[in-house]
N, C-alpha and C positions, 0 to 999 in steps of 0.2 A: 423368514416370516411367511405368512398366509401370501402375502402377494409377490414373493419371489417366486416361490414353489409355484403359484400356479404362472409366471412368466419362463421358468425352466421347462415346464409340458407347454408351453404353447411355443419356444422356440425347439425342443424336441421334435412334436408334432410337426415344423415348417419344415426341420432339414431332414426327415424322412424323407418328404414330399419329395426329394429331389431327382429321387430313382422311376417316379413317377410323370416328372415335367417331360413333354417333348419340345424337339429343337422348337425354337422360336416363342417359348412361350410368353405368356405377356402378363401374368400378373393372375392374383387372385378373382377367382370366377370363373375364369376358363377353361377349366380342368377340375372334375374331381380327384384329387390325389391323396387322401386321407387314408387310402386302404391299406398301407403297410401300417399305420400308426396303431389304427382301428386292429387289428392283427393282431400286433403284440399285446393291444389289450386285453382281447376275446382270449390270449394264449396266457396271460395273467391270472383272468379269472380262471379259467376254466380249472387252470394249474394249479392254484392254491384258492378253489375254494373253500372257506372257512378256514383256511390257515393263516400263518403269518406271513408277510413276502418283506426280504428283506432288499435295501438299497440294490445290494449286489445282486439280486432275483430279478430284479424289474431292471438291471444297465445288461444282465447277459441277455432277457428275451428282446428287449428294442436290439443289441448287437443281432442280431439273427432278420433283423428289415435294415440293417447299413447298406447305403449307399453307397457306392465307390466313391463321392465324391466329400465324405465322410469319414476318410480312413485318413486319418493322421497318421504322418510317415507310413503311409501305405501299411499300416495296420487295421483289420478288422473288429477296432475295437473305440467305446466310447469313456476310455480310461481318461482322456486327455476334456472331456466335459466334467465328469465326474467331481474328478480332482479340484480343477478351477471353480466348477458354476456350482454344483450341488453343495459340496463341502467346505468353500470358499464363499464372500459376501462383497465381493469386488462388482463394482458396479461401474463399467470401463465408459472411457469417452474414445469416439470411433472417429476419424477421418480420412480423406486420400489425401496426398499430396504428391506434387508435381507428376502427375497422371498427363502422359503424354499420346496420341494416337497417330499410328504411322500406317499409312496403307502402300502394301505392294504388290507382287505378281501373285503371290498365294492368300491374299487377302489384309486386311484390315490387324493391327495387332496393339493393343493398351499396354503399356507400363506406368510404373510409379509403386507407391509407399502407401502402406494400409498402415496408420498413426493407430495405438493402442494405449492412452493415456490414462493415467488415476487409478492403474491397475500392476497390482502384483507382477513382477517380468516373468514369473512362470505362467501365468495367466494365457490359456489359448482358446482362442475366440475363431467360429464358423461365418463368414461373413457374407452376404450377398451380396452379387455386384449384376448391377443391369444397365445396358448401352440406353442411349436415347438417344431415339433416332426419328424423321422425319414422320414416323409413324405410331410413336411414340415408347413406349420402354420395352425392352428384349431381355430377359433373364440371360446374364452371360458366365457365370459360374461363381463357386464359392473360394475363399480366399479365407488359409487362417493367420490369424493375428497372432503371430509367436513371438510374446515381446512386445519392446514399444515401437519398434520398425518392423514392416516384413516386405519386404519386395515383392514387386511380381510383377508377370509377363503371360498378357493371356489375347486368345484369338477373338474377335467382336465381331459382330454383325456388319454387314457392307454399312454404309452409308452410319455408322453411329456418330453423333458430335460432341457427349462427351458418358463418361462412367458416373453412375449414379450408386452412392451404399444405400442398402438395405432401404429403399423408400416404403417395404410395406410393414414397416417398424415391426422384424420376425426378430430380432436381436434385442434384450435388457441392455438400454445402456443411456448414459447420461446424454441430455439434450446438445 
């Protein structure tokens, strides 16, 4: 419906962003990063003015601003959105659990379990995860939900106290 589609361009729009965030960044406002989004659109129209554009027209020009950190199984491609979020009406419940943080000689390092609930198991979801820290939140990378369990193990910011999902609500998903 009207307000899914426009919830699929505005979490589109966020995880371009990603190729544009620098280390430390901290959240909406800081950065303009819109320019790959703005791109593929300018490359939409220009492409098919006055023509039709089909799903698959508009998933190969956004693959051409993927982000490395957007490549499911390290592929360059946005089949695994597609599939789930556009053609799919699953509207997932997100959480972490038992997120644990261990700091050593090469730094700071998060594990735990990204919960993907109320959703289809083929269901794969891009997920934001940001440290909080004594300075308040640090973008620390994306996480996909493959399934209802997905593990992971990632590097965090010095002094973070614990993993925060998705605070700038860039993901459709049940409260």
């Amino acid at each position: 419906s009207y307000g899914r589609g426009t919830w699929l361009l505005h979490m589109l729009r966020e995880m371009l962003r990603d190729g544009q965030r620098p280390e430390g960044w901290r959240g909406p406002g800081q950065v303009s990063a819109d320019e790959p989004f703005l791109r593929a659109l300018r490359r939409l129209r220009e492409g098919y003015a006055g023509e039709e554009v089909s799903t698959r027209d508009f998933q190969r020009i956004l693959e051409e601003e993927l982000p490395k950190s957007l490549r499911y199984e390290g592929k360059k491609s946005l089949d695994w959105f597609f599939e789930g979020w556009v053609n799919g009406s699953a509207i997932p419940k997100l959480k972490l659990q038992g997120v644990k943080l261990r700091r050593g000689s090469s730094g700071a390092v998060a594990t735990g379990v990204l919960l993907q609930e109320e959703a289809p198991e083929e269901l794969v979801t891009s997920v934001p995860l940001y440290g909080q820290t004594a300075d308040g939140l640090v973008y620390v990378a994306r996480v996909f939900a493959d399934g209802p369990r997905s593990s992971f193990q990632l590097k965090v910011p010095p002094g973070t106290r614990k993993l925060v999902l998705d605070p700038y609500e860039t993901v459709l998903r049940q409260p």
